[in-house]
C-alpha positions in Angstrom: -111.5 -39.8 39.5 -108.1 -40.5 37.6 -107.3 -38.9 34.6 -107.0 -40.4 31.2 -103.6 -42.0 30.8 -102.3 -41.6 27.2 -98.9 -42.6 25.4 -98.3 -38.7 26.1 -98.4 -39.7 29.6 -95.9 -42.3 29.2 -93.5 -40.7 27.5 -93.6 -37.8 29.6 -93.1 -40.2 32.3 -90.0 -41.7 30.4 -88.9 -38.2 29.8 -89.1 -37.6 33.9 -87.7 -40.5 34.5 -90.8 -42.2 36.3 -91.4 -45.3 35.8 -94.8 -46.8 35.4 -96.7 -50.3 36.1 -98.2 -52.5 32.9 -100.2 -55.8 33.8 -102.3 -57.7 31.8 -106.1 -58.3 32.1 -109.0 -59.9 30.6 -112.0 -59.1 31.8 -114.1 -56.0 33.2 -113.6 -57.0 37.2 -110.1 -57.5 37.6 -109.8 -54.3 34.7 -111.1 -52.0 37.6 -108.9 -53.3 40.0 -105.6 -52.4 38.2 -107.3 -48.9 37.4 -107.9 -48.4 40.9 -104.9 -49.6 42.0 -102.7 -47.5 39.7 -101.6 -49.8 36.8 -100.8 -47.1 34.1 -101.2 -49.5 30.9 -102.9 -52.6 30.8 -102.3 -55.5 28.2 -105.2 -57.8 27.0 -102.3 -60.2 26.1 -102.5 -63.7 24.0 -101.7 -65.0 27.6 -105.3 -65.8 27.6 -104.6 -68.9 25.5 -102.7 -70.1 28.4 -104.0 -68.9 31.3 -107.7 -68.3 30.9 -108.4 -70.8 27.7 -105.8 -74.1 29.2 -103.9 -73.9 26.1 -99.9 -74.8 26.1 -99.5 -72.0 24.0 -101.0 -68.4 22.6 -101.2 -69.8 18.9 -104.5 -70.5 19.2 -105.8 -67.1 20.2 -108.4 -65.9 17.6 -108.6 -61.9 17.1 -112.4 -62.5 17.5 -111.5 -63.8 20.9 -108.9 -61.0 21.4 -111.8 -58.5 20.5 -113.9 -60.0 23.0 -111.5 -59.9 26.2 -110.7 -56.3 25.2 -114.4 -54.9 24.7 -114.4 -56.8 28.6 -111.3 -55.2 30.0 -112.7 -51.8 28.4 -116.1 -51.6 30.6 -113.6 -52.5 33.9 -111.1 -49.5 33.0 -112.2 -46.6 31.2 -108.9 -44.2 32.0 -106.1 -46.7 31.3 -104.0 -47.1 28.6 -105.6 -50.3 26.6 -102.8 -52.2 24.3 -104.3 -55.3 22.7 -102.3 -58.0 20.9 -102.6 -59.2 17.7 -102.9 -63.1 17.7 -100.8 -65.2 15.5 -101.3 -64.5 11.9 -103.5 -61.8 12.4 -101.4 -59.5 11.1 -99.5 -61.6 8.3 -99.9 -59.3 5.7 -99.7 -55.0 6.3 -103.6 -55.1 4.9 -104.6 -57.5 7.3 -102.7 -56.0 9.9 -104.6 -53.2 9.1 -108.4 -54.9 9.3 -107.7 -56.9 12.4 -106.4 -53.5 13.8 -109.1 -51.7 13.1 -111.6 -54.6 14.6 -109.5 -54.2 18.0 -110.1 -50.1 18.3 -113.4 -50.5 16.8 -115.0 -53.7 18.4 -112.9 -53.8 21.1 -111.8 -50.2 22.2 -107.9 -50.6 22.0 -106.2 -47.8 22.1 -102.8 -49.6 20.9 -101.9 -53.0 19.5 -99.2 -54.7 19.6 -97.3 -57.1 17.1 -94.3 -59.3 17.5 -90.8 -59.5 15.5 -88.8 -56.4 14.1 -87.4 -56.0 11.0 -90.1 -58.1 9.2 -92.5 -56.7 10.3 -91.3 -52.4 10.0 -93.6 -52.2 6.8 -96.7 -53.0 9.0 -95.4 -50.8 11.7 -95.2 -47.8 9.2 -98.4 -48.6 7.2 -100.6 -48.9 10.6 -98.8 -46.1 12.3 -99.5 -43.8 9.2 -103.5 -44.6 9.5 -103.5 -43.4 13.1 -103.0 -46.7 14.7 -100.8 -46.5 17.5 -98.6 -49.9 17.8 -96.8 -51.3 20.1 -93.4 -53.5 19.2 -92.5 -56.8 21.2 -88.6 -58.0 21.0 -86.8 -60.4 22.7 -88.4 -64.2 23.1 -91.8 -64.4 20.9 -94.2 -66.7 21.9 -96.3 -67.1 18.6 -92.9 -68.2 17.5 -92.6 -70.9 20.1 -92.8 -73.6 17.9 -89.8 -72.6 16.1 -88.3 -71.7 18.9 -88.7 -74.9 20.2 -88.6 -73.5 24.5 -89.6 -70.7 25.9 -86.1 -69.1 26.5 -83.9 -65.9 27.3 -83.0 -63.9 24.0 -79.7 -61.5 22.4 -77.6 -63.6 25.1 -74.7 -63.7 22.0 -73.2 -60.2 20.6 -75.0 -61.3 17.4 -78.6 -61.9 18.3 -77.8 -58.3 20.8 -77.3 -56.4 18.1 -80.0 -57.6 16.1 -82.4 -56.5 18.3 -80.9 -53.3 18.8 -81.2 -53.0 15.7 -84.5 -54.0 15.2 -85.5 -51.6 18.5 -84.6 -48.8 16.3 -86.3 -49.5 13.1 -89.4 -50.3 14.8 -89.4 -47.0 16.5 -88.7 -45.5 13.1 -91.6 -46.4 11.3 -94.0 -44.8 14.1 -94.0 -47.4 16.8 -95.3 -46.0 20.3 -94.3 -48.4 22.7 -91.6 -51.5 23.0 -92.0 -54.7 25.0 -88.7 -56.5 25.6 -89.3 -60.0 27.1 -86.5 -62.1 28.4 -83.9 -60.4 27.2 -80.2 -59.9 29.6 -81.0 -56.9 31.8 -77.4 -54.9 30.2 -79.3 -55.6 26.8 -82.6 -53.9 27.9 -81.0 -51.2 29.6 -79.3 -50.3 26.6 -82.1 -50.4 24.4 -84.2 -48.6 27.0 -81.4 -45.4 27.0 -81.3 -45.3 23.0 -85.0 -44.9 22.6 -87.3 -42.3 22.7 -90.3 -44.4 22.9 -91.2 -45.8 26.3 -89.7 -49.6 27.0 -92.2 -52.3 29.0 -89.8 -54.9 30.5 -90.9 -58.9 31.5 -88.0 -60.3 32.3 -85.4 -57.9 31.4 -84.2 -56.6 34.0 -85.0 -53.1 36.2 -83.9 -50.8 33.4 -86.8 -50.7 31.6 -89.5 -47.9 31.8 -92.1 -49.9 32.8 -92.9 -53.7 33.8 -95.1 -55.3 33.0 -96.6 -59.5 34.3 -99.1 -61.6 33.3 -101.6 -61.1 36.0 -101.9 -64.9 37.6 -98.5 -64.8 38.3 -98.6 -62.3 40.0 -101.2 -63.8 42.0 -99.3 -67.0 42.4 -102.6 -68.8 40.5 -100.9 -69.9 37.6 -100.7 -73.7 37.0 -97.0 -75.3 36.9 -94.1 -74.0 36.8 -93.9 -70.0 36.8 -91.4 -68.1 34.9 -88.4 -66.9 37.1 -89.0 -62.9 36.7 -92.4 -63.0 38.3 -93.3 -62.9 41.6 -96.2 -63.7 43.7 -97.5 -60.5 45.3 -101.0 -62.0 47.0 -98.5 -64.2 49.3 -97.4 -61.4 51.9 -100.9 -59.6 50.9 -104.5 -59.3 52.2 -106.5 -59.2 49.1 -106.0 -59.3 45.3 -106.1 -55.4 45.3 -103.7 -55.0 48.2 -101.5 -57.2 46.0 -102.1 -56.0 42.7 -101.2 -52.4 44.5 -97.8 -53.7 46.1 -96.7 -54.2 42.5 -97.4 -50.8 41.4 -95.6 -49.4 44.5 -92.4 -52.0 43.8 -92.6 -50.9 40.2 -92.6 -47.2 40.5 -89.9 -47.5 43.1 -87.7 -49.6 41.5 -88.0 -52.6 44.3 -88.9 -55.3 41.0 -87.3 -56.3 40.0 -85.3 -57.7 42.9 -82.1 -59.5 41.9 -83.9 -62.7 41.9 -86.2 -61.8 39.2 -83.5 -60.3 37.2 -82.0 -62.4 33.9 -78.1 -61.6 33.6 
């Protein structure tokens, strides 16, 4: 039986240099699969908007939805790291940041929740931090921003918007942030930000740098419909089952293979 992975694990892991496998889940069957395959963290992500409830984006994701998917995903896995997201406007002011928080690790059994933007949101950060709620920061592209966004594309491409969210990086991490996911952001910018914090960095499309990676599940299983992003890769297409798959991706992970160039944003 594995032992309980904590975010003392991961940044001792960080600390050694080890990198570590994130994947998204949500529910109890595919939960125990990643345990047993050796996925470290595992993200009930608003994904589930998209890929479980047909939506074109995660907007609609309730928390009491978010609470149920993580209550399922915690019966599948009891010894990995649980992060949970908070769904759009669920954490729009610090105080109900800090109910729909506490509805996650109490309803759901998060261990960690995670919140989108930087410098806005650094009051949250510190207030939920402060109450022993461990959070988890998310730079790069945002997608409960999409529709001001407009298109689901790369971030900090311009010396501007790079140092923004260097900047941003580092506050978050000052007001008590645990964990950082950087999505599609250029691999130099992640690497960067991955070697100036202390905090562990979960990469999806930015590049092999990062600490971790981390992919929404179905694409890694190549079940997604349309169009998949560029950084992921279907692992069930040179495997024999889902669990063979699931554990390629841990093995390419912790050995640096994804990555590959392909899957790599310059």
């Amino acid at each position: 039986m594995m032992s309980a992975i904590t975010l003392s694990t991961l940044r001792a892991m960080k600390k050694r240099g080890e990198k570590f496998a994130t994947l998204t889940a949500y529910d109890a069957s595919f939960s125990s699969a990643l345990e047993s395959a050796g996925v470290a963290a595992i993200l009930v992500g608003d994904s589930l908007g998209m890929v479980i409830q047909g939506n074109s984006t995660t907007v609609p994701v309730t928390i009491d939805e978010t609470i149920y998917h993580t209550r399922c995903v915690r019966q599948g896995s009891r010894n990995t790291l649980l992060i949970s997201d908070m769904p759009f406007m669920s954490d729009a002011t610090p105080e109900l940041a800090l109910a729909s928080a506490a509805r996650l690790m109490k309803e759901g059994g998060a261990q960690v929740v995670k919140l989108e933007g930087g410098a806005v949101i650094v009051d949250t950060v510190r207030l939920l931090s402060e109450r022993g709620i461990p959070v988890c920061g998310h730079l790069g592209l945002l997608p409960q921003s999409i529709n001001k966004l407009g298109s689901y594309r790369v971030q900090g491409r311009d010396k501007a918007s790079a140092k923004r969210l260097i900047e941003d990086a580092l506050l978050l991490e000052s007001a008590g942030a645990e964990l950082l996911v950087l999505e599609c952001v250029p691999a130099m910018l992640a690497k960067e930000v991955t070697e100036q914090l202390t905090i562990p960095v979960i990469g999806i499309g930015a590049g092999a740098d990062c600490d971790s990676q981390v992919l929404v599940l179905y694409d890694l299983l190549g079940i997604t419909p349309g169009k998949r992003p560029s950084f992921s890769k279907n692992f069930l297409i040179d495997a024999e089952s889902i669990e063979a798959a699931i554990a390629e991706y841990v093995k390419q992970v912790k050995s640096g293979e994804f990555p590959a160039a392909e899957q790599i944003i310059a």
